[in-house]
PyMOL Python script that loads the backbone (N, CA, C, O; Angstrom):
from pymol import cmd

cmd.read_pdbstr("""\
ATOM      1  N   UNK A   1      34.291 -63.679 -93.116  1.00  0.00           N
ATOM      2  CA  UNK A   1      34.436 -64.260 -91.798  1.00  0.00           C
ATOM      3  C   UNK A   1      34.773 -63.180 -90.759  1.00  0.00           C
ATOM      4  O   UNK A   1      34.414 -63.111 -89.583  1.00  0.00           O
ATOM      5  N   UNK A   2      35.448 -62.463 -91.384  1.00  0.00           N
ATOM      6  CA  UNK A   2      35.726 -61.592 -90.167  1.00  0.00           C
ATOM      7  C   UNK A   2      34.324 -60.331 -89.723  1.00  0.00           C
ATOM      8  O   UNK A   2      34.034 -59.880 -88.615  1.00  0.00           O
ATOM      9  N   UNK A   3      33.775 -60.093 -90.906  1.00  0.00           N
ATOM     10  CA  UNK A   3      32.514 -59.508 -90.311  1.00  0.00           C
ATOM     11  C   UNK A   3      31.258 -60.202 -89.823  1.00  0.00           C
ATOM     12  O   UNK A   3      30.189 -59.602 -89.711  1.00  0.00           O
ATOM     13  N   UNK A   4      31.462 -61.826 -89.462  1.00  0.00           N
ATOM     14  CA  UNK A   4      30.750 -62.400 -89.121  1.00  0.00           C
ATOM     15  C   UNK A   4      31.391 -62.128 -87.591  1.00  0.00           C
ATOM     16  O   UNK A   4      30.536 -62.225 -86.711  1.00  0.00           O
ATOM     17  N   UNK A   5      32.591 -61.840 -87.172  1.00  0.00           N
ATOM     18  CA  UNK A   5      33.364 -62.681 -85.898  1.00  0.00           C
ATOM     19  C   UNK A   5      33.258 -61.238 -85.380  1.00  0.00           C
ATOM     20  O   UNK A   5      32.996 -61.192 -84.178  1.00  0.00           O
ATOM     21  N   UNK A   6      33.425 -59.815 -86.108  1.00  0.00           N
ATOM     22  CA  UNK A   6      32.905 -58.442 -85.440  1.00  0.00           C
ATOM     23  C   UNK A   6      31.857 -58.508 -84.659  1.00  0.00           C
ATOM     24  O   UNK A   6      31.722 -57.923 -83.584  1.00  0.00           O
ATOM     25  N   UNK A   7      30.956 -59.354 -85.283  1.00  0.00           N
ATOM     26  CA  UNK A   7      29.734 -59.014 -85.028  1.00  0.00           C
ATOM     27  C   UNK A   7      28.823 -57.739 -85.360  1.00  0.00           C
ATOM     28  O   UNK A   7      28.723 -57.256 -86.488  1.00  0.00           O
ATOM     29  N   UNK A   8      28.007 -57.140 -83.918  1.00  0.00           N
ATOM     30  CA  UNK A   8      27.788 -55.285 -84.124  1.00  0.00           C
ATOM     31  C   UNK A   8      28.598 -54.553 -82.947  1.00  0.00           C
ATOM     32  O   UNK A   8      28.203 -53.736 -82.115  1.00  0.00           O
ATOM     33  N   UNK A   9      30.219 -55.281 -83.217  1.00  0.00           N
ATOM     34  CA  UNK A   9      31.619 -54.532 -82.021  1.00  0.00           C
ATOM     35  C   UNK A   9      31.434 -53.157 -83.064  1.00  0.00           C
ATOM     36  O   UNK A   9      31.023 -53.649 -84.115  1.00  0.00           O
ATOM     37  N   UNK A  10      31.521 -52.038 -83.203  1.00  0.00           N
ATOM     38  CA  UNK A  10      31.798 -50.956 -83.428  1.00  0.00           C
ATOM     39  C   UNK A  10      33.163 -51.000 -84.096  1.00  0.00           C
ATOM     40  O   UNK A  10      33.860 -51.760 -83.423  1.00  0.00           O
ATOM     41  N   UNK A  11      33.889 -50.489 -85.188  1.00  0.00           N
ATOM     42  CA  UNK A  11      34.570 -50.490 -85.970  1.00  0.00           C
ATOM     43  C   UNK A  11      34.541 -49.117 -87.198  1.00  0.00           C
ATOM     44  O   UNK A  11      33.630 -48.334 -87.469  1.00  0.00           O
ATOM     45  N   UNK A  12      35.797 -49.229 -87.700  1.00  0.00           N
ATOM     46  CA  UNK A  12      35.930 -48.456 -88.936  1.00  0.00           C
ATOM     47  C   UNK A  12      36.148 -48.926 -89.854  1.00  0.00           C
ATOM     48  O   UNK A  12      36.137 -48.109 -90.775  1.00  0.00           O
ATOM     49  N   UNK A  13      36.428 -50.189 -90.240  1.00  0.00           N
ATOM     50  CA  UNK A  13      37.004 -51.026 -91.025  1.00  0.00           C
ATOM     51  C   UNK A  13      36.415 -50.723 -92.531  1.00  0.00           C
ATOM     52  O   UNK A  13      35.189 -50.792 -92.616  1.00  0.00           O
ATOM     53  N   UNK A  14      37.042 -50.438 -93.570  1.00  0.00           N
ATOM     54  CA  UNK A  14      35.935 -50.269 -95.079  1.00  0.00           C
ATOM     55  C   UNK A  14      36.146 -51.475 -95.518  1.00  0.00           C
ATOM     56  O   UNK A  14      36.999 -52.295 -95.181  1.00  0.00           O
ATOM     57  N   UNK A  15      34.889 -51.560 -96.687  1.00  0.00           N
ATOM     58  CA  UNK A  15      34.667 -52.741 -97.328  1.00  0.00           C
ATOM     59  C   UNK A  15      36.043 -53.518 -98.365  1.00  0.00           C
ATOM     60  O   UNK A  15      36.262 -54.579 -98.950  1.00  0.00           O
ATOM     61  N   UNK A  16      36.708 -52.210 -98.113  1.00  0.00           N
ATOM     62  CA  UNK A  16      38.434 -52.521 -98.712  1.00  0.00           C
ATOM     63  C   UNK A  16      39.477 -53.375 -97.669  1.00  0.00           C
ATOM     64  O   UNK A  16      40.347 -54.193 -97.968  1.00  0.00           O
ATOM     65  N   UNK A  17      39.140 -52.973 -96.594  1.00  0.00           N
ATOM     66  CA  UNK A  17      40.102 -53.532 -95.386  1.00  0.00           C
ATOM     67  C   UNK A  17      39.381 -54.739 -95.253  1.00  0.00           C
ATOM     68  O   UNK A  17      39.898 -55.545 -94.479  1.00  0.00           O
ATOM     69  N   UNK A  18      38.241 -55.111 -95.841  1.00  0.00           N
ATOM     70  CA  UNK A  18      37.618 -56.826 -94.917  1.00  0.00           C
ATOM     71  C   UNK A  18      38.332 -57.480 -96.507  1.00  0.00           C
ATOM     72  O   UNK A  18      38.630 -58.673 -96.536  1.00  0.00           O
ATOM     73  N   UNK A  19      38.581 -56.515 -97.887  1.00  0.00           N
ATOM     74  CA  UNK A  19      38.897 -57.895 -98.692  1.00  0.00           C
ATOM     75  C   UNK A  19      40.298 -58.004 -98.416  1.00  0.00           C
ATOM     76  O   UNK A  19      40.796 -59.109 -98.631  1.00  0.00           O
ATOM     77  N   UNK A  20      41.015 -57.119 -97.999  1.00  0.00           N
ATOM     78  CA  UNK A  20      42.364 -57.400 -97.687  1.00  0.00           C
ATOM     79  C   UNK A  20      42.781 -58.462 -96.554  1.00  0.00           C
ATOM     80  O   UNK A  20      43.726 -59.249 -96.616  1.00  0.00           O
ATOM     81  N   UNK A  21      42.074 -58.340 -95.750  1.00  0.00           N
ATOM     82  CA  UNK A  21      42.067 -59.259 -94.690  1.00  0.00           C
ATOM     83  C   UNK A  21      41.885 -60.348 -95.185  1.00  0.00           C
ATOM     84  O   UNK A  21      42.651 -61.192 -94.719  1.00  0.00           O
ATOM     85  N   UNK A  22      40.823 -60.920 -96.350  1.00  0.00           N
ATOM     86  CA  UNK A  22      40.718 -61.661 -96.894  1.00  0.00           C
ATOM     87  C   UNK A  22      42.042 -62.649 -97.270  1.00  0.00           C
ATOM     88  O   UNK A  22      42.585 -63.650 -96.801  1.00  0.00           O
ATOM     89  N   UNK A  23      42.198 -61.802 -98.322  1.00  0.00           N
ATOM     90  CA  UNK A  23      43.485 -61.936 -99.565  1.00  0.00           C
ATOM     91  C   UNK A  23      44.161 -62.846 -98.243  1.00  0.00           C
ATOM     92  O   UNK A  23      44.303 -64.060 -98.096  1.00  0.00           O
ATOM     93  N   UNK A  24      44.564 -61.476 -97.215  1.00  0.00           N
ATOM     94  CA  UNK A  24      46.289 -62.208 -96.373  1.00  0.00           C
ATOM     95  C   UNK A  24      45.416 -63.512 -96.159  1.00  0.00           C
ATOM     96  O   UNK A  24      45.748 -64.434 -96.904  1.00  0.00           O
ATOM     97  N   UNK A  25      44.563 -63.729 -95.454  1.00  0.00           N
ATOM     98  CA  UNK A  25      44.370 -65.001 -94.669  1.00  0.00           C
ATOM     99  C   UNK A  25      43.940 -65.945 -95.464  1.00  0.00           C
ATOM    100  O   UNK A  25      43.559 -66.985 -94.928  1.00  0.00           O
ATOM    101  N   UNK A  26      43.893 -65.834 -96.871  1.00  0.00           N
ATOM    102  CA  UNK A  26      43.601 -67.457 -97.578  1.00  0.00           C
ATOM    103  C   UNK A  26      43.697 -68.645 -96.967  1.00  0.00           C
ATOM    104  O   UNK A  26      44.776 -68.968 -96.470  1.00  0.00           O
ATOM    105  N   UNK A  27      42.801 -69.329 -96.914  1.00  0.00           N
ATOM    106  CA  UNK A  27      43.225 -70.779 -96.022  1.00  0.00           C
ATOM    107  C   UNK A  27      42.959 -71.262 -94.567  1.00  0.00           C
ATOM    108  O   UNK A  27      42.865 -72.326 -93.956  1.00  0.00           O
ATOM    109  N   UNK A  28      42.878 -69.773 -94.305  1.00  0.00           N
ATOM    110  CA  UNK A  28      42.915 -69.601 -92.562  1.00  0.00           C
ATOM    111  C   UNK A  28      41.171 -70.352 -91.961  1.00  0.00           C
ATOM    112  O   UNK A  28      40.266 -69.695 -92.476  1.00  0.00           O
ATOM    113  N   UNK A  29      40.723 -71.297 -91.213  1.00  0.00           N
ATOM    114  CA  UNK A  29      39.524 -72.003 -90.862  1.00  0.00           C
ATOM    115  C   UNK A  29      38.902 -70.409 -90.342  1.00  0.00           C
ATOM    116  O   UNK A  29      39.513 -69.343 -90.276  1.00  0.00           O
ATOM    117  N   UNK A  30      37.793 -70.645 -90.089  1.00  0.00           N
ATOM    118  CA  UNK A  30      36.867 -70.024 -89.303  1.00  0.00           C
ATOM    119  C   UNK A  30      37.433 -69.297 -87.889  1.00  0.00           C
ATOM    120  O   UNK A  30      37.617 -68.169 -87.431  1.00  0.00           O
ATOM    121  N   UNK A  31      37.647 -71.315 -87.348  1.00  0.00           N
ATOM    122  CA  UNK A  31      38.186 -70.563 -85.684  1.00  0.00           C
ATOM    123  C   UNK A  31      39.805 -69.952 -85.967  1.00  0.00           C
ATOM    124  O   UNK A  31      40.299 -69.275 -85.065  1.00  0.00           O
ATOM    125  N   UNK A  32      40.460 -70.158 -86.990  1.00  0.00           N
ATOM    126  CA  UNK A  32      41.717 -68.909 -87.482  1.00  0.00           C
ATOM    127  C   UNK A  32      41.512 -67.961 -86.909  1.00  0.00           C
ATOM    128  O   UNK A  32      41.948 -67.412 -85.897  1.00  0.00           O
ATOM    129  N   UNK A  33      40.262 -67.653 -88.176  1.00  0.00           N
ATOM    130  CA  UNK A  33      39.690 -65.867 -87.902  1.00  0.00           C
ATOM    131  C   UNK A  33      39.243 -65.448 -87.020  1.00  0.00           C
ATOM    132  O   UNK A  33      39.426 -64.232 -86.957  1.00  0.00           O
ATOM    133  N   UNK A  34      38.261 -66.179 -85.586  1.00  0.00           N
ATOM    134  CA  UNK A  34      37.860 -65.938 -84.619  1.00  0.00           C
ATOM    135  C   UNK A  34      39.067 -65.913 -83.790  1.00  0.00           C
ATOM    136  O   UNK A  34      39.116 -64.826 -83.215  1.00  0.00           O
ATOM    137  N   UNK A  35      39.744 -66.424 -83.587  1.00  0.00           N
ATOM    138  CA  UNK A  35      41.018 -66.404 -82.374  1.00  0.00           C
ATOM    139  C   UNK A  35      41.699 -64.635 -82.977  1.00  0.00           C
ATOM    140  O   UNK A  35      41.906 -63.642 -82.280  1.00  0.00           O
ATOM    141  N   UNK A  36      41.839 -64.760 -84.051  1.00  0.00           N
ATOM    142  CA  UNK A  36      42.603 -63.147 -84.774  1.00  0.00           C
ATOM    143  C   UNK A  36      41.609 -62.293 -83.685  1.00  0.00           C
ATOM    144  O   UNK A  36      42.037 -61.772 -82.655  1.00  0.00           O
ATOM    145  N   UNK A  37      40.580 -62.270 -84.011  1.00  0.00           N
ATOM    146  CA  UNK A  37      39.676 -60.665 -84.366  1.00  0.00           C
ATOM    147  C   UNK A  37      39.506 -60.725 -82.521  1.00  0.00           C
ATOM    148  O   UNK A  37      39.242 -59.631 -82.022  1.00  0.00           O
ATOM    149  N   UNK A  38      39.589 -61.453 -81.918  1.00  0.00           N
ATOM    150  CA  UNK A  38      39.293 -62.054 -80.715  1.00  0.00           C
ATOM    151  C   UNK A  38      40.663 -61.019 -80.076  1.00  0.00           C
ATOM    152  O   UNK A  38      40.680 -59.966 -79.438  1.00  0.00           O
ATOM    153  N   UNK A  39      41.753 -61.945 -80.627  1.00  0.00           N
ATOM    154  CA  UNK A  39      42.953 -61.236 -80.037  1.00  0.00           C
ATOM    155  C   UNK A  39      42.986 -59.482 -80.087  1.00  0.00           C
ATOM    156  O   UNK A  39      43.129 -58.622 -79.219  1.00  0.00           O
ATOM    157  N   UNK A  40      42.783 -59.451 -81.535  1.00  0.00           N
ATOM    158  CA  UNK A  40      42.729 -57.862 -81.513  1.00  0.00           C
ATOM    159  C   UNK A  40      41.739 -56.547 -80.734  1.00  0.00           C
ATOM    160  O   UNK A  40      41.879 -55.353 -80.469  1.00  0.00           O
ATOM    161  N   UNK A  41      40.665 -57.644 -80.576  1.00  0.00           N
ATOM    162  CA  UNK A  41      39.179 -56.877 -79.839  1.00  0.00           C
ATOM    163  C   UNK A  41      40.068 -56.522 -78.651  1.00  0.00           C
ATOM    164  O   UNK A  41      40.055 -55.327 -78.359  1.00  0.00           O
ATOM    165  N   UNK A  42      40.993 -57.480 -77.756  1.00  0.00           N
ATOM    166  CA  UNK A  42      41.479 -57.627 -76.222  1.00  0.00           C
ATOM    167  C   UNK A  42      42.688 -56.649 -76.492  1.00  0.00           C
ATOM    168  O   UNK A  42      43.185 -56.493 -75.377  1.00  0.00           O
ATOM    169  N   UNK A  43      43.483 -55.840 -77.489  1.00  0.00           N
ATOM    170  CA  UNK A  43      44.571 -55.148 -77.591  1.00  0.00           C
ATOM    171  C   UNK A  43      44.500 -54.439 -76.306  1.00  0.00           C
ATOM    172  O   UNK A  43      45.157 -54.667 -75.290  1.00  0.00           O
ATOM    173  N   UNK A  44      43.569 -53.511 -76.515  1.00  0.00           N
ATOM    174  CA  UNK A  44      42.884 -52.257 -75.751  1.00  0.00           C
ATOM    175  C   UNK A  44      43.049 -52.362 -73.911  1.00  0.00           C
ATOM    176  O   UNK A  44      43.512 -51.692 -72.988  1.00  0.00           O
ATOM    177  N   UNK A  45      42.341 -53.655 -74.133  1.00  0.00           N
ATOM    178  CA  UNK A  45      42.411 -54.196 -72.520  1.00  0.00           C
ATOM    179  C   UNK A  45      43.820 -54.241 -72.120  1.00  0.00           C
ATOM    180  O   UNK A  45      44.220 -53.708 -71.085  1.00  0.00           O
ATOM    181  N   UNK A  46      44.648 -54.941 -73.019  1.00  0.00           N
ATOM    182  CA  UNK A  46      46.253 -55.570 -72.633  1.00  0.00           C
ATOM    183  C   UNK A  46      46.907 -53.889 -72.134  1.00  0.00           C
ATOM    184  O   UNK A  46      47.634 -53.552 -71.199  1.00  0.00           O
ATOM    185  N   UNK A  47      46.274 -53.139 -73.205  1.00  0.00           N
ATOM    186  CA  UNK A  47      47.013 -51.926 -72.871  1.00  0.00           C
ATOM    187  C   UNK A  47      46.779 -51.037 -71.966  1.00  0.00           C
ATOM    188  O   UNK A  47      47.585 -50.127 -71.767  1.00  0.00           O
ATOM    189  N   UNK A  48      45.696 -51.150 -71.310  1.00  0.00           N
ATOM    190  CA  UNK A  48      45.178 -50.613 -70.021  1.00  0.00           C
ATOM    191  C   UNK A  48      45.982 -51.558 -69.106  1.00  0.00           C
ATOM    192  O   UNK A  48      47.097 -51.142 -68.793  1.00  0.00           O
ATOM    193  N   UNK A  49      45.703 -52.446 -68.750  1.00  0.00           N
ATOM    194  CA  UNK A  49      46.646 -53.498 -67.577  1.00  0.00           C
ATOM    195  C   UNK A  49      48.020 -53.033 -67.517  1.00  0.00           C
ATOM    196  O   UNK A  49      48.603 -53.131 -66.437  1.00  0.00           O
ATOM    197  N   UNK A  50      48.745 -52.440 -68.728  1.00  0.00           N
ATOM    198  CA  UNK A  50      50.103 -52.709 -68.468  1.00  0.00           C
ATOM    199  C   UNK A  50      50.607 -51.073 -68.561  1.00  0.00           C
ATOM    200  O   UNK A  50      51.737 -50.672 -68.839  1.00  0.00           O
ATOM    201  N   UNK A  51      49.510 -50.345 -68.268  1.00  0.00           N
ATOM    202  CA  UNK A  51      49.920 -48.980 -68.453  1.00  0.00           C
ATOM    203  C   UNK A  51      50.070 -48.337 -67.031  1.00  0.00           C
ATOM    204  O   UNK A  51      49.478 -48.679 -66.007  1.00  0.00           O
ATOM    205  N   UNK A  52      51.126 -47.180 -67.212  1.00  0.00           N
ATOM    206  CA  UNK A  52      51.267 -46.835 -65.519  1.00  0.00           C
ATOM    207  C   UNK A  52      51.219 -45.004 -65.609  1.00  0.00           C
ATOM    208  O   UNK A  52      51.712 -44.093 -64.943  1.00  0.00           O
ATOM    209  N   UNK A  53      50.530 -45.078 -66.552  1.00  0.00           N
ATOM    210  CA  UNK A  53      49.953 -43.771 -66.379  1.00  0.00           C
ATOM    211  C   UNK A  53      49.428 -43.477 -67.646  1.00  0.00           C
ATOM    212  O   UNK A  53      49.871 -43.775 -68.755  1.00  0.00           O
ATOM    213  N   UNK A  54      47.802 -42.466 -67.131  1.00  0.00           N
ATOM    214  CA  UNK A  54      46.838 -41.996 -67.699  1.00  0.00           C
ATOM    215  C   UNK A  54      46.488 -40.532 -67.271  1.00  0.00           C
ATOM    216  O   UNK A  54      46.679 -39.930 -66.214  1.00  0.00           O
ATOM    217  N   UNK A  55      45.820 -40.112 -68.632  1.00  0.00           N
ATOM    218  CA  UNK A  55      45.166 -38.683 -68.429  1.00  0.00           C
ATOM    219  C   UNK A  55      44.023 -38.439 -68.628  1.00  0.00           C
ATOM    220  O   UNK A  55      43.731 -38.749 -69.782  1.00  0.00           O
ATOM    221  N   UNK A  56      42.996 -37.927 -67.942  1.00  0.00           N
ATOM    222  CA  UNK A  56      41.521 -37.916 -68.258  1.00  0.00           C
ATOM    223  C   UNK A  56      41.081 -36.937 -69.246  1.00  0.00           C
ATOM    224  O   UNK A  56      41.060 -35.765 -68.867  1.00  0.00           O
ATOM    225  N   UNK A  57      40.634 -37.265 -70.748  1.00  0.00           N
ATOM    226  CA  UNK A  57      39.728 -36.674 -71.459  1.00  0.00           C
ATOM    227  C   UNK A  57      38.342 -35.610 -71.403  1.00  0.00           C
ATOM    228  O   UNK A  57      37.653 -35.304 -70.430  1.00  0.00           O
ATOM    229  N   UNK A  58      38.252 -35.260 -72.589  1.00  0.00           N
ATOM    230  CA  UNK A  58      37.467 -33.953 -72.132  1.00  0.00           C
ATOM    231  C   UNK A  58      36.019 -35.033 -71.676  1.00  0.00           C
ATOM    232  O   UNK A  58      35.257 -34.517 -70.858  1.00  0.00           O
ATOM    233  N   UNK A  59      35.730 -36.148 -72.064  1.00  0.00           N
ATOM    234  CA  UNK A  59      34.726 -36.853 -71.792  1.00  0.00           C
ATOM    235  C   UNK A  59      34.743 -37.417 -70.028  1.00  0.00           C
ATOM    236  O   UNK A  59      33.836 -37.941 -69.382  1.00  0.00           O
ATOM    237  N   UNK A  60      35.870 -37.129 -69.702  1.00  0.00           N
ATOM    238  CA  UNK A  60      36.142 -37.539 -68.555  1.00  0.00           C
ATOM    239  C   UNK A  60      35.827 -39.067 -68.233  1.00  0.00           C
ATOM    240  O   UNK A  60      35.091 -39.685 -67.464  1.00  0.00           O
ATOM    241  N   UNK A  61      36.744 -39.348 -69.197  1.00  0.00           N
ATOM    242  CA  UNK A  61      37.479 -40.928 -69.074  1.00  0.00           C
ATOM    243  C   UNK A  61      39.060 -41.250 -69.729  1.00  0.00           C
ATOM    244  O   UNK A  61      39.623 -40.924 -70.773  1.00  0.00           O
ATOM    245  N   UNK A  62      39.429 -42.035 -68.576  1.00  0.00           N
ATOM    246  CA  UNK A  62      40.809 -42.213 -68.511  1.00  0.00           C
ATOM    247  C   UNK A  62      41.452 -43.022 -69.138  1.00  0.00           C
ATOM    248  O   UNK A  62      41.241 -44.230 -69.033  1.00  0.00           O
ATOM    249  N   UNK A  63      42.588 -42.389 -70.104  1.00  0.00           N
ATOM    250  CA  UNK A  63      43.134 -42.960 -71.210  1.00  0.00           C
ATOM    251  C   UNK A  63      44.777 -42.917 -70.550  1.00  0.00           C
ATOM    252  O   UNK A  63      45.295 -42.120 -69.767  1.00  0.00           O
ATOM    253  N   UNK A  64      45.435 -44.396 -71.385  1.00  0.00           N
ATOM    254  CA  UNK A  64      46.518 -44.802 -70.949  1.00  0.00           C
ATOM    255  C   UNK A  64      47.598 -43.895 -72.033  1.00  0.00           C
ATOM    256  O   UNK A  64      47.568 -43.725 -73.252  1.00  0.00           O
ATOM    257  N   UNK A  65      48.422 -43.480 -71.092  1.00  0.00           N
ATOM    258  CA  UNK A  65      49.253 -42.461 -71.995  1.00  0.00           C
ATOM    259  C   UNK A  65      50.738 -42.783 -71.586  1.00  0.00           C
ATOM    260  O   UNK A  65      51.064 -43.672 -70.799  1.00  0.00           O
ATOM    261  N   UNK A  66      51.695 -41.814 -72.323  1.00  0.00           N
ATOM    262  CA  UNK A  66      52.980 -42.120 -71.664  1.00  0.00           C
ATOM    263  C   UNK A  66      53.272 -41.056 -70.069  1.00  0.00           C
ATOM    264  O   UNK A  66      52.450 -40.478 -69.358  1.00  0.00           O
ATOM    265  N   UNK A  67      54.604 -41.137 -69.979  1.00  0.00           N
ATOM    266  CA  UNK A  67      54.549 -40.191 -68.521  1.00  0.00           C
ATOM    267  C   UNK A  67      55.055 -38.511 -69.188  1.00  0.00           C
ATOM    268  O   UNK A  67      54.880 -37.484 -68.532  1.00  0.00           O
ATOM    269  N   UNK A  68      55.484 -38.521 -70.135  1.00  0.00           N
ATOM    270  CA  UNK A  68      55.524 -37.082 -71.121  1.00  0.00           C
ATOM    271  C   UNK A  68      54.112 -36.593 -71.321  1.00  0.00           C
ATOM    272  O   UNK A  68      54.127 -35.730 -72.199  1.00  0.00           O
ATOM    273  N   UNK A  69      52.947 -36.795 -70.874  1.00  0.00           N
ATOM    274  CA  UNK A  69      51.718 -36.387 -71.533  1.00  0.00           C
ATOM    275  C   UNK A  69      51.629 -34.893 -70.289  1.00  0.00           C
ATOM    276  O   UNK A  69      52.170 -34.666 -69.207  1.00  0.00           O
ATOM    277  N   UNK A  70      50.822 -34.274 -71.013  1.00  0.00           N
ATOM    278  CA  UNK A  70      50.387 -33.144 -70.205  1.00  0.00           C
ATOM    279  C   UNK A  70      49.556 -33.483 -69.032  1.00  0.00           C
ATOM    280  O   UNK A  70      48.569 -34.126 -69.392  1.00  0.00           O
ATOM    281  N   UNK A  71      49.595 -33.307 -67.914  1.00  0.00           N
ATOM    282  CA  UNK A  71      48.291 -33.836 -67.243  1.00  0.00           C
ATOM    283  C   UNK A  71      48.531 -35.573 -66.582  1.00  0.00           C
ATOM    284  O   UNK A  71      47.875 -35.975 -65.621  1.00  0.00           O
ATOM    285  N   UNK A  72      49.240 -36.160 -67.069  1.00  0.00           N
ATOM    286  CA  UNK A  72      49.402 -37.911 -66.977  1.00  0.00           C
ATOM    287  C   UNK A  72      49.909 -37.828 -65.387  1.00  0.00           C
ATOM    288  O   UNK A  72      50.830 -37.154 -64.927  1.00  0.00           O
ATOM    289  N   UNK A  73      48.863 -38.873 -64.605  1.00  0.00           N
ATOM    290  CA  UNK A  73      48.689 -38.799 -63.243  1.00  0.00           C
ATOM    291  C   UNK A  73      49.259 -40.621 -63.331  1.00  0.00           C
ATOM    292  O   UNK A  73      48.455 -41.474 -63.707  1.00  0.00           O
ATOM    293  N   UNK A  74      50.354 -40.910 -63.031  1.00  0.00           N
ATOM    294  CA  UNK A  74      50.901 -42.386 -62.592  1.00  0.00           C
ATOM    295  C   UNK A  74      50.214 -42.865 -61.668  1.00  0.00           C
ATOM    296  O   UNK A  74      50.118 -42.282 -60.588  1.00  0.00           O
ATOM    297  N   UNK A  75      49.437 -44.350 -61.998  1.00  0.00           N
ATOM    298  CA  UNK A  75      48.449 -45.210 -61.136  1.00  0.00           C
ATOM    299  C   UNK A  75      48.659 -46.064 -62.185  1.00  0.00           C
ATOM    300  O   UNK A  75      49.283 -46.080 -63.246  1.00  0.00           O
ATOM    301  N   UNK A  76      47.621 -47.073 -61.267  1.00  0.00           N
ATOM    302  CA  UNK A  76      47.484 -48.497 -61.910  1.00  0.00           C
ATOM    303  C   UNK A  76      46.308 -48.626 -62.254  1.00  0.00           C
ATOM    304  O   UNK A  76      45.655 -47.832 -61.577  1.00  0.00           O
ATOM    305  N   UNK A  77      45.278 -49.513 -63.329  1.00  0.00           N
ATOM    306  CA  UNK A  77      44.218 -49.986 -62.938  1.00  0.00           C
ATOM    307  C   UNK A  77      44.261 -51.410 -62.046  1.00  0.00           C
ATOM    308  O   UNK A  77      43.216 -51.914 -61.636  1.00  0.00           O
TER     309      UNK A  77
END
""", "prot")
cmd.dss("prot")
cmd.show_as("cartoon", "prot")
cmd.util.cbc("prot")
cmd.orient("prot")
């Protein structure tokens, strides 16, 4: 279920981490697993919104860091 609810999201996950996921969630419905993988896809986002400072990468895109980082310019998105 859960590599149905990935979809083709980009991941590292091995074929060891989807049976573990398994195991914990015995029982858990479908929309269980979709609300999980759902929540976790949005981590990323939560952590951009609530971050108050970032430093731009050699790719030149801006990652949420603490205010100890080398370079970390305080803004909002």
């Amino acid at each position: 279920m859960f590599k149905v609810h990935l979809g083709d999201t980009p991941h590292n996950l091995a074929e060891s981490d989807f049976e573990h996921l398994a195991r914990k969630t015995e029982g858990f419905s479908g929309l269980d697993i979709s609300v999980c993988v759902k929540d976790v896809l949005f981590e990323p986002v939560r952590k951009t919104q609530d971050a108050m400072f970032f430093f731009r990468n050699p790719d030149d895109m801006w990652i949420p860091c603490g205010p100890k980082q080398q370079s970390a310019v305080q803004t909002t998105m």
